[in-house]
mmJSON file of the N, C-alpha and C atoms, coordinates in Angstrom:
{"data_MODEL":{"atom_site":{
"group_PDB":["ATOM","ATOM","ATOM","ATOM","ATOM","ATOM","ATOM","ATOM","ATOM","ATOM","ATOM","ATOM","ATOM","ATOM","ATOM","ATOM","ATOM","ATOM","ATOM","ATOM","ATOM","ATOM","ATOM","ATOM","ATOM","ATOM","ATOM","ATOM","ATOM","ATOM","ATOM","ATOM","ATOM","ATOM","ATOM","ATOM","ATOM","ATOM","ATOM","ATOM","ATOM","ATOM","ATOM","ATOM","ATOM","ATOM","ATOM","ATOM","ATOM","ATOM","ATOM","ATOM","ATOM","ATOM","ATOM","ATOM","ATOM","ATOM","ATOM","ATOM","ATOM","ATOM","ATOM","ATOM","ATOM","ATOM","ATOM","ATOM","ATOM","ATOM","ATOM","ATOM","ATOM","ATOM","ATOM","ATOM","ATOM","ATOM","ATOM","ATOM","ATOM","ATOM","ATOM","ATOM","ATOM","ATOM","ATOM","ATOM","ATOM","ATOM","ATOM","ATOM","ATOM","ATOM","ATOM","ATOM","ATOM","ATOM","ATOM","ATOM","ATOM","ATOM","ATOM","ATOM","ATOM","ATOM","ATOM","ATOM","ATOM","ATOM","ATOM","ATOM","ATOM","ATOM","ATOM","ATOM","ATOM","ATOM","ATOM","ATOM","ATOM","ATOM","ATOM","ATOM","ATOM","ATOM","ATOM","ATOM","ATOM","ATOM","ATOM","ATOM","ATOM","ATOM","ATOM","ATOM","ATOM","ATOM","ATOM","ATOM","ATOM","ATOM","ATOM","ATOM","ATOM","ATOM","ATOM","ATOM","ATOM","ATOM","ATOM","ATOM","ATOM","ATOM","ATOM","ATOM","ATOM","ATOM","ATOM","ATOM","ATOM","ATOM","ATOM","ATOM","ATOM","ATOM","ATOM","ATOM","ATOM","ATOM","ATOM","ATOM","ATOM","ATOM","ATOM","ATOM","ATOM","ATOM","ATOM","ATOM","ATOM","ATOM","ATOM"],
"id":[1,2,3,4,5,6,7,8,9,10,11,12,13,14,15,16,17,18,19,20,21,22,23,24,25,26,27,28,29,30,31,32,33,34,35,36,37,38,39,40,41,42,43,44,45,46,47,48,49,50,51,52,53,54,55,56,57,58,59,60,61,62,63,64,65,66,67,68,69,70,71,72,73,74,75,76,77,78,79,80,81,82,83,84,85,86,87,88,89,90,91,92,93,94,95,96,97,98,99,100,101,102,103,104,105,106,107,108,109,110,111,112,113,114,115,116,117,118,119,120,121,122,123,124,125,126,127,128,129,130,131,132,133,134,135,136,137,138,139,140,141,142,143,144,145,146,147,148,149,150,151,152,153,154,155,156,157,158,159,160,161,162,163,164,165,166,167,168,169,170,171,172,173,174,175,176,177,178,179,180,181,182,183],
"type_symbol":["N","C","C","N","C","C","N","C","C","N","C","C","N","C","C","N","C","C","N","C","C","N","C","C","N","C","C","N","C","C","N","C","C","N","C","C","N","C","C","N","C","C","N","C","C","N","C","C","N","C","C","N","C","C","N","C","C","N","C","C","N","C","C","N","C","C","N","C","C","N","C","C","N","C","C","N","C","C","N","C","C","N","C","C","N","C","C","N","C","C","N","C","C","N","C","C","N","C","C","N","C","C","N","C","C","N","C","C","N","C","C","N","C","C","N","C","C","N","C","C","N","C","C","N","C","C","N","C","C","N","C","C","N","C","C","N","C","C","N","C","C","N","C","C","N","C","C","N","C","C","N","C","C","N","C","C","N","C","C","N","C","C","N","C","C","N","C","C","N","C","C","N","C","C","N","C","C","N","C","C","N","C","C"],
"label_atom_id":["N","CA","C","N","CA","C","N","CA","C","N","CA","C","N","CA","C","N","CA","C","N","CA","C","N","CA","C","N","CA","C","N","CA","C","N","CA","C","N","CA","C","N","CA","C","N","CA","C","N","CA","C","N","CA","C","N","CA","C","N","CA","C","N","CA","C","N","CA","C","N","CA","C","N","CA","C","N","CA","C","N","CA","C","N","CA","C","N","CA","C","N","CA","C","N","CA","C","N","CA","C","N","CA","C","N","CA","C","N","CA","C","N","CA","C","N","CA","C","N","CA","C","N","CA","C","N","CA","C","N","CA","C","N","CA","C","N","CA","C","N","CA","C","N","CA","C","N","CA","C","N","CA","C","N","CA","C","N","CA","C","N","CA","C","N","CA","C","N","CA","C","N","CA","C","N","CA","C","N","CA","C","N","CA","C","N","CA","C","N","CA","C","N","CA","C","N","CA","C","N","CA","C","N","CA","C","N","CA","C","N","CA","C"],
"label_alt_id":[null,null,null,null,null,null,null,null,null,null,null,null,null,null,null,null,null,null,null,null,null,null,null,null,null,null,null,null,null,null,null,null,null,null,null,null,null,null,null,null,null,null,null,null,null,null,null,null,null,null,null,null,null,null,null,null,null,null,null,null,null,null,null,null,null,null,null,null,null,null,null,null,null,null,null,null,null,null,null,null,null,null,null,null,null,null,null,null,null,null,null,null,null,null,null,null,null,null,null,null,null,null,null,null,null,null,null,null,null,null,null,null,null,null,null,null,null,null,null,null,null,null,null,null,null,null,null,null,null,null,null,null,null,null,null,null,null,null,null,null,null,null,null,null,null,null,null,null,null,null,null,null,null,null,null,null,null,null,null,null,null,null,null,null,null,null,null,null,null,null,null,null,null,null,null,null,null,null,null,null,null,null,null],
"label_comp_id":["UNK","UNK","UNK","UNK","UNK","UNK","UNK","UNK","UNK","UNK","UNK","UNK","UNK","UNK","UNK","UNK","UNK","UNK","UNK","UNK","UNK","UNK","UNK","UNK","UNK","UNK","UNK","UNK","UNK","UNK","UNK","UNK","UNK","UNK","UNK","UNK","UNK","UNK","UNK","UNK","UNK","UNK","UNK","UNK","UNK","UNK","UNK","UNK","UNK","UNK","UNK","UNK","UNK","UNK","UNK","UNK","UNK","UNK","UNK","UNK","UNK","UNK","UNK","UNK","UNK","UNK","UNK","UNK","UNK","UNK","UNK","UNK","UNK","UNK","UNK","UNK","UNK","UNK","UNK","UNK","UNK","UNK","UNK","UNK","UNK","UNK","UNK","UNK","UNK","UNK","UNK","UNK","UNK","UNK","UNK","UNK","UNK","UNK","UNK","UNK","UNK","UNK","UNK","UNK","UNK","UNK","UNK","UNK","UNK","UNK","UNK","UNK","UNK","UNK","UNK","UNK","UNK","UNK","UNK","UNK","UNK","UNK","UNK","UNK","UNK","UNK","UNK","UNK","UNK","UNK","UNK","UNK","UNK","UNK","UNK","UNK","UNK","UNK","UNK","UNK","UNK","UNK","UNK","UNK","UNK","UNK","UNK","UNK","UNK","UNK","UNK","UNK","UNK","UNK","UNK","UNK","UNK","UNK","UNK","UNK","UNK","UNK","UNK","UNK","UNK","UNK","UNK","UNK","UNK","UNK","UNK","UNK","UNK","UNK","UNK","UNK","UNK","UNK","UNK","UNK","UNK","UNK","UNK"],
"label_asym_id":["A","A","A","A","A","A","A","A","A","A","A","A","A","A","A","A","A","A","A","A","A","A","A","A","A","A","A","A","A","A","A","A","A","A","A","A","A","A","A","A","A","A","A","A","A","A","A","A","A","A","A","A","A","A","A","A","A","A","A","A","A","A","A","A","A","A","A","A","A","A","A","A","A","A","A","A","A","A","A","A","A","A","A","A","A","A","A","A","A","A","A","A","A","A","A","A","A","A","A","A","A","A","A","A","A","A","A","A","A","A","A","A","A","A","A","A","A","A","A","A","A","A","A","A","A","A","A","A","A","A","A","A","A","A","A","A","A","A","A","A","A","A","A","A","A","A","A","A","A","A","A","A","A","A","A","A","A","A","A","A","A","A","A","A","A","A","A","A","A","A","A","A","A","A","A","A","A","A","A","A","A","A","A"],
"label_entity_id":["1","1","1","1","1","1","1","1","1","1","1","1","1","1","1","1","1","1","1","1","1","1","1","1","1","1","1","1","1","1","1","1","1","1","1","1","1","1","1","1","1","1","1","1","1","1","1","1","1","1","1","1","1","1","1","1","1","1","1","1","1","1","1","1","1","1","1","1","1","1","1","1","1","1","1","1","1","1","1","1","1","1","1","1","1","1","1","1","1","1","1","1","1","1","1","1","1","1","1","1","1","1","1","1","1","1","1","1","1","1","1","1","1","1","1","1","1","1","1","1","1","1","1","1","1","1","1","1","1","1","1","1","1","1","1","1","1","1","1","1","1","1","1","1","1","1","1","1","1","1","1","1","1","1","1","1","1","1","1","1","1","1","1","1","1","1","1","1","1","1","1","1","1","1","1","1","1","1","1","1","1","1","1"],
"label_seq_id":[1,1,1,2,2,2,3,3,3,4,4,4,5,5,5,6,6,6,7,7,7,8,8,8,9,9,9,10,10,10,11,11,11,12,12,12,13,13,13,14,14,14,15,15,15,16,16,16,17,17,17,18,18,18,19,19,19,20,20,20,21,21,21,22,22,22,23,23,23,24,24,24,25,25,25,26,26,26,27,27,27,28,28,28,29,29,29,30,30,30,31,31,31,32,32,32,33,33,33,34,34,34,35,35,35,36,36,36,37,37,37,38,38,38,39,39,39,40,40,40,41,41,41,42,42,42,43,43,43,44,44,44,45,45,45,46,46,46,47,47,47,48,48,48,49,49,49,50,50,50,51,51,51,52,52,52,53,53,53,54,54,54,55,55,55,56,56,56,57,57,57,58,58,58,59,59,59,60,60,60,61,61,61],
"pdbx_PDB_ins_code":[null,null,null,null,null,null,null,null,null,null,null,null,null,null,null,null,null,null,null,null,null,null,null,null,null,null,null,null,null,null,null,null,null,null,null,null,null,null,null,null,null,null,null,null,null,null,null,null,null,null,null,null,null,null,null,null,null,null,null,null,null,null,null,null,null,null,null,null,null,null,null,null,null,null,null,null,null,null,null,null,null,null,null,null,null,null,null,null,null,null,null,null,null,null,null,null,null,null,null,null,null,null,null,null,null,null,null,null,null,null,null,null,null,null,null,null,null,null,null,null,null,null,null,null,null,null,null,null,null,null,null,null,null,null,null,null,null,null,null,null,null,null,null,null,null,null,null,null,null,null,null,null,null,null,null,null,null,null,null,null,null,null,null,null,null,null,null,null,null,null,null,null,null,null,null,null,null,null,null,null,null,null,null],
"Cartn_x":[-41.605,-42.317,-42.589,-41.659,-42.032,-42.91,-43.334,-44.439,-45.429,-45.997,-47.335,-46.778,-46.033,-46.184,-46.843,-46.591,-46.804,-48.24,-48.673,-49.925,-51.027,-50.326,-51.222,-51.637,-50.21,-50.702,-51.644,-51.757,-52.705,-54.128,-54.04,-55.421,-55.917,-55.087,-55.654,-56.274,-55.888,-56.117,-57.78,-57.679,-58.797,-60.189,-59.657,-61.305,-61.919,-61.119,-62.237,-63.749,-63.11,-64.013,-65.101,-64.329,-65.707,-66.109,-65.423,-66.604,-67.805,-67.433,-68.115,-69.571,-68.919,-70.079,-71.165,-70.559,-71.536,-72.154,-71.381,-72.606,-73.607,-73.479,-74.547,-75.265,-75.176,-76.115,-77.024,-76.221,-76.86,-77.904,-77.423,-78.38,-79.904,-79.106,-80.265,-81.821,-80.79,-81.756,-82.641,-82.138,-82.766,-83.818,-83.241,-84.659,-85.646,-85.57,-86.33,-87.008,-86.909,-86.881,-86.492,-85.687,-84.736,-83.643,-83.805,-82.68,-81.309,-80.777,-79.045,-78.029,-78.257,-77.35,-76.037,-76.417,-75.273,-74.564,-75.192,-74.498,-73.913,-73.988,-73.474,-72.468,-72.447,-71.345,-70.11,-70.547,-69.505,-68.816,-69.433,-68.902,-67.975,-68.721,-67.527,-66.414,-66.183,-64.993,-64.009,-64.813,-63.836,-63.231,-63.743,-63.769,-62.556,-62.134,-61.183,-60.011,-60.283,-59.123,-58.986,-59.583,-59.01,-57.886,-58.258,-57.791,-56.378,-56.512,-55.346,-54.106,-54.285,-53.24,-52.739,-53.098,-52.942,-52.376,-52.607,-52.103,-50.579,-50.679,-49.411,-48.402,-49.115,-47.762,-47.061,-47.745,-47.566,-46.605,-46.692,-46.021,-44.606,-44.843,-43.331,-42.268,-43.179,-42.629,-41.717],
"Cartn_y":[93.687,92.772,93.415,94.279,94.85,95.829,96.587,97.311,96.333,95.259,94.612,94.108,93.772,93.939,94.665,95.89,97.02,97.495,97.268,97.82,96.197,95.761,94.212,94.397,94.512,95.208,96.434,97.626,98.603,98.268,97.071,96.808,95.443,94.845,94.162,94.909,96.019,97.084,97.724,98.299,99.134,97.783,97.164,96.441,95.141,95.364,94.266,95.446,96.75,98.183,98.063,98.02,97.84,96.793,95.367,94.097,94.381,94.895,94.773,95.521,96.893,97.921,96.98,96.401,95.919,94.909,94.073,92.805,93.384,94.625,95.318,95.734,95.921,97.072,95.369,94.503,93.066,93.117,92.59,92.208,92.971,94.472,94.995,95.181,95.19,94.918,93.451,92.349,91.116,91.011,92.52,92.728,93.479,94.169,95.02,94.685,93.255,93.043,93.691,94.281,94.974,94.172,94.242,93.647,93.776,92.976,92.679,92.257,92.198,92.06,93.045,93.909,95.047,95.032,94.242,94.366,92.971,91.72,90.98,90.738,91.492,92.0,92.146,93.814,94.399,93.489,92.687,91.675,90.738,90.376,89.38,89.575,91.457,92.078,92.134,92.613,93.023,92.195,90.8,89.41,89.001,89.219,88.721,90.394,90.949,92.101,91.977,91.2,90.736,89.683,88.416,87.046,87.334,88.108,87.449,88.245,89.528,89.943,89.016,88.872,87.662,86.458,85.864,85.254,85.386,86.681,87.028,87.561,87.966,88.316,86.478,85.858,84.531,84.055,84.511,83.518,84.392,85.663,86.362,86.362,85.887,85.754,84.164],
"Cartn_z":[157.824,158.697,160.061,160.164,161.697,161.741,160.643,160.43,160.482,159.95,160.186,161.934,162.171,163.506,164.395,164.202,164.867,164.258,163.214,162.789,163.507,163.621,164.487,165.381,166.647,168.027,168.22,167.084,167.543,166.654,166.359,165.542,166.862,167.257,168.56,169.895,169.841,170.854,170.509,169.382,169.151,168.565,167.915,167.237,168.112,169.197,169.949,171.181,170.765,171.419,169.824,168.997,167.964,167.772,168.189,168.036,168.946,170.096,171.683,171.353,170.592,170.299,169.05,168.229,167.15,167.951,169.031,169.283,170.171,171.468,171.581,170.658,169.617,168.9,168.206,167.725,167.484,168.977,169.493,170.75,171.074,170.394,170.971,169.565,168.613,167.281,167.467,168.138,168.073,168.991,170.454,170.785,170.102,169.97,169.198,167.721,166.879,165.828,164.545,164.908,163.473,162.702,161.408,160.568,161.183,161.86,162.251,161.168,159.63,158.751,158.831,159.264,159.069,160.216,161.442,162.705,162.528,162.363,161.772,160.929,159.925,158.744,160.155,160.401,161.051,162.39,162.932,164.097,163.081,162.287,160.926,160.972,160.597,159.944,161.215,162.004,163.594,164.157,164.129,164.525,163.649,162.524,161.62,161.792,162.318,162.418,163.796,164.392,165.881,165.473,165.047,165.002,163.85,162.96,161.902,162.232,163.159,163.647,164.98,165.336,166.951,166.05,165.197,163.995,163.891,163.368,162.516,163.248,164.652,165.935,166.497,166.094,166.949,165.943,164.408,163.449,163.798,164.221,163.967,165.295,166.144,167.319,167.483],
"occupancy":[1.0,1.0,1.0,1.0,1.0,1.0,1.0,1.0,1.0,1.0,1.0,1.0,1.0,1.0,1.0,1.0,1.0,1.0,1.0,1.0,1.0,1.0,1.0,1.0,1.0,1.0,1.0,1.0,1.0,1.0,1.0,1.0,1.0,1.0,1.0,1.0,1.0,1.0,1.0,1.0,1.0,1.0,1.0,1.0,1.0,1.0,1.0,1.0,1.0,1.0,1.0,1.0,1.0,1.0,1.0,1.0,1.0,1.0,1.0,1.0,1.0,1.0,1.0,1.0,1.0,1.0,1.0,1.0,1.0,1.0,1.0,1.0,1.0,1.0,1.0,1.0,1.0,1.0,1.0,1.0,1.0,1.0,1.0,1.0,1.0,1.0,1.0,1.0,1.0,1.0,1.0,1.0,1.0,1.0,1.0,1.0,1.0,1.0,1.0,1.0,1.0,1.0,1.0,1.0,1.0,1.0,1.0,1.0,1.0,1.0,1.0,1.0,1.0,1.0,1.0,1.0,1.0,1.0,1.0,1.0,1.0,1.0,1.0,1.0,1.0,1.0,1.0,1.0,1.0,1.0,1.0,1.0,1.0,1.0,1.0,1.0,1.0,1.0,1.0,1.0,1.0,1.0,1.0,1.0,1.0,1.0,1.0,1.0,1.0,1.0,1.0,1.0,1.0,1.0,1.0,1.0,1.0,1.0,1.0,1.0,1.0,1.0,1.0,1.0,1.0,1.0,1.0,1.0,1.0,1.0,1.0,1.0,1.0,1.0,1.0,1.0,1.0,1.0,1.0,1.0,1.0,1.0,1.0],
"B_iso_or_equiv":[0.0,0.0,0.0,0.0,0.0,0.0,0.0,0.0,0.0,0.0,0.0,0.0,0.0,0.0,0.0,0.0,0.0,0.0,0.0,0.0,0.0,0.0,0.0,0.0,0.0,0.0,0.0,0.0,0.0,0.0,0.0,0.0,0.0,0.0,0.0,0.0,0.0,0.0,0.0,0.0,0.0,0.0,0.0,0.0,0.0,0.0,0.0,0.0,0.0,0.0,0.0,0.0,0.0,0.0,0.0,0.0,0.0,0.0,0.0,0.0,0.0,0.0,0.0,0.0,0.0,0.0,0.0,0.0,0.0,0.0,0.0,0.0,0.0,0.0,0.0,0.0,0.0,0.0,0.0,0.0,0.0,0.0,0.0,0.0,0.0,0.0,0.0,0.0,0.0,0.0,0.0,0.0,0.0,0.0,0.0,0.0,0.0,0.0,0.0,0.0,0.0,0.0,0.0,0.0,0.0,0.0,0.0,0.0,0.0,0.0,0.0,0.0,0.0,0.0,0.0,0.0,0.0,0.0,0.0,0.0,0.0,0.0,0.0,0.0,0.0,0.0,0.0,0.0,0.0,0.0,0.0,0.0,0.0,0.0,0.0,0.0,0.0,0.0,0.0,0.0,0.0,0.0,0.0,0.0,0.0,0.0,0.0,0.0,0.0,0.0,0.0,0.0,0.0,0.0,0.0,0.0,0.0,0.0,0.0,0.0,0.0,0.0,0.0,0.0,0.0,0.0,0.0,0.0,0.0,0.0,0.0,0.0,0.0,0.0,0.0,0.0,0.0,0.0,0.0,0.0,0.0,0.0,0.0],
"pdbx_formal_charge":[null,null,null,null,null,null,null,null,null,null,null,null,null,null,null,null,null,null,null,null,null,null,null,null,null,null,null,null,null,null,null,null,null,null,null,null,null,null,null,null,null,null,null,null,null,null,null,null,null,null,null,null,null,null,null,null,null,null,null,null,null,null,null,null,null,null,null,null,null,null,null,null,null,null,null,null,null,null,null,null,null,null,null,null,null,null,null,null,null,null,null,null,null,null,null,null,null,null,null,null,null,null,null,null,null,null,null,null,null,null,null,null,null,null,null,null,null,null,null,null,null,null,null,null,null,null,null,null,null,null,null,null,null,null,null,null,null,null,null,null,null,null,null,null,null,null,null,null,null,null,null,null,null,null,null,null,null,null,null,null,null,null,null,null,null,null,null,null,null,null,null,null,null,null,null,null,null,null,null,null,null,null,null],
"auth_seq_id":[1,1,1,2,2,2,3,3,3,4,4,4,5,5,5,6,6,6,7,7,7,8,8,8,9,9,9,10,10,10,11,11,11,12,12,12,13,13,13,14,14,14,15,15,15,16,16,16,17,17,17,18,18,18,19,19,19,20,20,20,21,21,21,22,22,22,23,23,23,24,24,24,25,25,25,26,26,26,27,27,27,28,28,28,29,29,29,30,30,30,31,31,31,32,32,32,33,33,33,34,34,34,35,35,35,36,36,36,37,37,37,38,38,38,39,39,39,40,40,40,41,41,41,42,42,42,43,43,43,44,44,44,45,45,45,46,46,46,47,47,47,48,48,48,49,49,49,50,50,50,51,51,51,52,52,52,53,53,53,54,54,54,55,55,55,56,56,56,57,57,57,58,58,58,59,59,59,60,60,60,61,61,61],
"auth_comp_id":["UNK","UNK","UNK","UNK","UNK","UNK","UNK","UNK","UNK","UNK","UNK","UNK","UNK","UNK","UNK","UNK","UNK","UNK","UNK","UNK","UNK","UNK","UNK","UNK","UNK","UNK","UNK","UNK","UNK","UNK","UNK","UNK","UNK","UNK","UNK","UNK","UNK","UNK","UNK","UNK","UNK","UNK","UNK","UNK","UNK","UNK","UNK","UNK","UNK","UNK","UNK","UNK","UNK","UNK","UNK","UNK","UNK","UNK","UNK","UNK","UNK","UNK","UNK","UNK","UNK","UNK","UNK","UNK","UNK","UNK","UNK","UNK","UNK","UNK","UNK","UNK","UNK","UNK","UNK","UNK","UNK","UNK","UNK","UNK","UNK","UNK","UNK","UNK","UNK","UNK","UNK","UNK","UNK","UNK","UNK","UNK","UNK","UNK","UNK","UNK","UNK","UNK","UNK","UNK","UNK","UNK","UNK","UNK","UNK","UNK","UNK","UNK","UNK","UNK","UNK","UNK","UNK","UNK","UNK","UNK","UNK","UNK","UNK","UNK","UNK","UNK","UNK","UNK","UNK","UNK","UNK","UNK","UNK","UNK","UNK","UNK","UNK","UNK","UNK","UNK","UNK","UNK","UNK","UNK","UNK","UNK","UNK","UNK","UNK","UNK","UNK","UNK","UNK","UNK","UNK","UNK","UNK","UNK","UNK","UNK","UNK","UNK","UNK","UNK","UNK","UNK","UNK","UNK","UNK","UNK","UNK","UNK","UNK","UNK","UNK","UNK","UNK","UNK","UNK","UNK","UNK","UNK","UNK"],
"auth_asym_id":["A","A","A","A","A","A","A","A","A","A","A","A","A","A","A","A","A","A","A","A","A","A","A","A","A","A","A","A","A","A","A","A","A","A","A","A","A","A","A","A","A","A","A","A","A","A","A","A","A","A","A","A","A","A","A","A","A","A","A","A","A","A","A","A","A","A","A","A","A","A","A","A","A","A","A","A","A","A","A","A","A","A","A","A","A","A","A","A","A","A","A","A","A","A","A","A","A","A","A","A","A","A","A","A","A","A","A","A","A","A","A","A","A","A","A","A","A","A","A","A","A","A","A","A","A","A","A","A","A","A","A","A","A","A","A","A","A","A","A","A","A","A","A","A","A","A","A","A","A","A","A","A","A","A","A","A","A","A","A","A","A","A","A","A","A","A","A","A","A","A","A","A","A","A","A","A","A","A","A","A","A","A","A"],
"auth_atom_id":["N","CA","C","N","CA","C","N","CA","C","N","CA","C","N","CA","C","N","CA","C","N","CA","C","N","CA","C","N","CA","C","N","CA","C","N","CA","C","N","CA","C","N","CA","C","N","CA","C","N","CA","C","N","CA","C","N","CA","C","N","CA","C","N","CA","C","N","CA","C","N","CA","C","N","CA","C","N","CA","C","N","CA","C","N","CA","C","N","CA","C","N","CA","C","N","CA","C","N","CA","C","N","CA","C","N","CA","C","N","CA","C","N","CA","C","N","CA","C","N","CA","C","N","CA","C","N","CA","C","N","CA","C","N","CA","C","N","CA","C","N","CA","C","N","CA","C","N","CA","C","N","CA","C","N","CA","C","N","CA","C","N","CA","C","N","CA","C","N","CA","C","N","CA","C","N","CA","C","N","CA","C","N","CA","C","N","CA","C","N","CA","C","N","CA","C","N","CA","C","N","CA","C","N","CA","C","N","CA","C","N","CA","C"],
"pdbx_PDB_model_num":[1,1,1,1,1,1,1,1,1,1,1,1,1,1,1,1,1,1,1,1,1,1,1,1,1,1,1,1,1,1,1,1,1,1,1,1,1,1,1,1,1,1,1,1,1,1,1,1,1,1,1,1,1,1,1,1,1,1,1,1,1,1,1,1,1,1,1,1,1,1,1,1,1,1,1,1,1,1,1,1,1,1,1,1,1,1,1,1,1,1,1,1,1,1,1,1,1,1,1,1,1,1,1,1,1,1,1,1,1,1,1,1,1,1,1,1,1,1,1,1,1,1,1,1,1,1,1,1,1,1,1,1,1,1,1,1,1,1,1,1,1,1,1,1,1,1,1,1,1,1,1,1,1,1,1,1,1,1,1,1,1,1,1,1,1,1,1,1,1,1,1,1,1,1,1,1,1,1,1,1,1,1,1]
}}}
């Protein structure tokens, strides 16, 4: 259990630098009219590897 601990805290650290980067790259596709499915996807995934570790530090704490 203290390993998903610890793999929580350095996944709270790094994927909110890759949500940030995908919703720019969204933003800027919606100017530009380009398909945002893939920038979308990836905000999904980052967005849920933000939240379920913040989750699972709160349940162990």
């Amino acid at each position: 259990m203290q390993f998903i601990a610890v793999i929580g805290f350095y996944t709270i650290w790094v994927t909110p630098i890759i949500f940030v980067v995908n919703l720019i790259g969204a933003i800027k596709a919606i100017k530009e009219g380009r398909q945002t499915e893939k920038y979308t996807i990836a905000c999904c995934i980052s967005l849920m590897l933000i939240v379920i570790p913040i989750y699972m530090m709160l349940m162990y704490i």
